[in-house]
C-alpha positions in Angstrom: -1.2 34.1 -15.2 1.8 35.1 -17.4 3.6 38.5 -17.1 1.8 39.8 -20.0 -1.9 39.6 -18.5 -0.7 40.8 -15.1 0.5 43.7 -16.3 -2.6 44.1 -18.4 -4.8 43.3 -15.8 -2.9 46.1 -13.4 -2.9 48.6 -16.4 -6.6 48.2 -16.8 -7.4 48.6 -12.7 -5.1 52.2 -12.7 -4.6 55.2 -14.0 -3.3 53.5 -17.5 -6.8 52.2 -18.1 -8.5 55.1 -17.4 -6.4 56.4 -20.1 -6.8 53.5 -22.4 -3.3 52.6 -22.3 -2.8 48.6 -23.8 0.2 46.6 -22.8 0.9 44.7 -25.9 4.4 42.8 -25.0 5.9 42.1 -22.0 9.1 40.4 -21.1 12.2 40.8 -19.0 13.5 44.3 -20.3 11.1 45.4 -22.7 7.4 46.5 -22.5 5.7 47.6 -25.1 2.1 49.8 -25.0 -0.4 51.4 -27.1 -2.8 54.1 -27.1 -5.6 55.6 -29.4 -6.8 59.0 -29.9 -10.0 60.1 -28.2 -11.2 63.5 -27.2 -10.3 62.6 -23.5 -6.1 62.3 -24.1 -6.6 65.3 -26.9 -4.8 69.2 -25.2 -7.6 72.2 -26.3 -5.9 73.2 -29.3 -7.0 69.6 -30.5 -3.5 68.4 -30.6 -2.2 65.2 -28.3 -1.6 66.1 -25.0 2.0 66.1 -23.9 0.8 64.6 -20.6 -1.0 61.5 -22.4 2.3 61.0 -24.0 4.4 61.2 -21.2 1.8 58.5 -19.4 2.1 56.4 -21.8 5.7 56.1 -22.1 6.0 56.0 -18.1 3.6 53.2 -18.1 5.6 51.1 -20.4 8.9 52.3 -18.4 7.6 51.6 -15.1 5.9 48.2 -16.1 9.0 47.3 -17.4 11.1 47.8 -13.9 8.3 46.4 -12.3 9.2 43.0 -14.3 12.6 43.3 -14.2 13.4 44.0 -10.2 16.4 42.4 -9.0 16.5 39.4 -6.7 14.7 41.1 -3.5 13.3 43.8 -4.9 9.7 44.7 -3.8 9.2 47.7 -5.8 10.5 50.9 -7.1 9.6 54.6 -7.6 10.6 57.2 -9.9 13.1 59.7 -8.9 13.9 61.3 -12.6 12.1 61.7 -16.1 12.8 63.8 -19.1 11.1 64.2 -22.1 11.8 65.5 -25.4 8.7 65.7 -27.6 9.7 66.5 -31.2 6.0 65.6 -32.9 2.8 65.6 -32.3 -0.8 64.2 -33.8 -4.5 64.0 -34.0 -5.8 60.6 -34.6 -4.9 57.1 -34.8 -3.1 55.6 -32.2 0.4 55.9 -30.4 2.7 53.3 -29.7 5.9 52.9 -27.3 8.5 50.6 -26.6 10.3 50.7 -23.3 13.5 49.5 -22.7 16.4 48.6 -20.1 19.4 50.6 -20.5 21.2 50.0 -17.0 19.8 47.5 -14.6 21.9 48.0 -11.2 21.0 46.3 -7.8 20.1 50.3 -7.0 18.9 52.1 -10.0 16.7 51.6 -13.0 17.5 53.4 -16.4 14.7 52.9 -19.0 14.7 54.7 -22.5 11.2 55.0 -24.6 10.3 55.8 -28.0 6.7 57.2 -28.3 5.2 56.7 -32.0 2.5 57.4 -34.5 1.5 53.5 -35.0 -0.3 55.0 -38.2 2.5 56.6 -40.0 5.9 55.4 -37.6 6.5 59.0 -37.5 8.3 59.9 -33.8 6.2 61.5 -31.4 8.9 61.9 -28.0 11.7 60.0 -26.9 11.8 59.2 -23.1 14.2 58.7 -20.2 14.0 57.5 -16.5 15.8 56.3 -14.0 14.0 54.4 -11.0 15.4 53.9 -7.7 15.0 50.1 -6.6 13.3 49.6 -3.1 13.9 46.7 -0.7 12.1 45.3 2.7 13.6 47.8 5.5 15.3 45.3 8.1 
């Protein structure tokens, strides 16, 4: 099974598929994702929910460390995220792109960009750093 269907196959058994969250590339530093609108990732005031877009781009973030671990590495967890949503939208679908910015032995930093596939318009920009676990011995 290539990287790309694992990491579809784990999106779709998790919280991402439950969300509808597609992984549409995969490879060593860069994940990218996709989402479309549906009443059930929408806030009240009929608006995306800041939460569906933060899930999205930690999915692409987080699936990207999970394929780029160093030599060793059996996982990681997230120990910072930030944010900044400058958009927002109603219909269509929303697209990310993930990417490595520091890969230490250590830490993780990942940067996201959260779009409106339909218009290319920015909906948030993302940032997190991932601590890098190992076997305890």
């Amino acid at each position: 099974m290539s990287l790309l269907e694992t990491l579809q196959a784990r999106a779709r058994q998790w919280l991402p598929g439950h969300l509808g969250i597609r992984i549409t590339h995969a490879a060593h530093g860069r994940v990218d994702a996709e989402l479309d609108f549906r009443e059930a990732v929408m806030a009240a005031n009929g608006f995306l929910h800041a939460g569906t877009v933060v899930s999205l781009a930690d999915t692409a973030a987080g699936f990207g460390c999970m394929s780029s671990l160093p030599e060793g590495a059996t996982g990681f967890t997230t120990i910072e995220l930030k944010t900044s949503h400058v958009s927002t939208a109603r219909e269509g679908t929303i697209a990310c792109t993930a990417t490595l910015v520091h890969g230490g032995r250590m830490t993780q930093v990942w940067d996201a960009v959260v779009t409106h596939a339909n218009t290319g318009k920015t909906i948030a920009l993302y940032r997190c750093t991932q601590m890098v676990l190992y076997p305890k011995g």
